[in-house]
Phi, psi and omega in degrees: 000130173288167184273159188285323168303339150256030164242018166264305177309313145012262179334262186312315169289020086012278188280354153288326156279320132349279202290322171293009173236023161248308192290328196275356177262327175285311189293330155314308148295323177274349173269320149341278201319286172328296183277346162290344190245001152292331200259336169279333183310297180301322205276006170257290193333292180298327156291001170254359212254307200261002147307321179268355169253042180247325178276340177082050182051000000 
């Protein structure tokens, strides 16, 4: 029979692995997040970019 001191240790890397896959599913999302407002950023850039030599600066 095991000792409750490793079914504590269990226990917790357990719940330690839990947690790293919730940070690691947010943290997924704000990098999601992060390159779309990278992409809306470039695609005004670059439209703001072929606007002015569509006016000739």
């Amino acid at each position: 029979m095991l000792s409750d001191d490793f079914y504590k240790f269990l226990f917790k890397a357990e719940d330690s692995l839990f947690q790293l896959k919730k940070s690691n599913q947010s943290l997924q999302k704000q990098v999601e997040n992060l390159a779309e407002r990278l992409d809306t950023l470039e695609n005004e850039k670059t439209s703001s970019i072929l606007n002015k030599f569509k006016r000739g600066f």
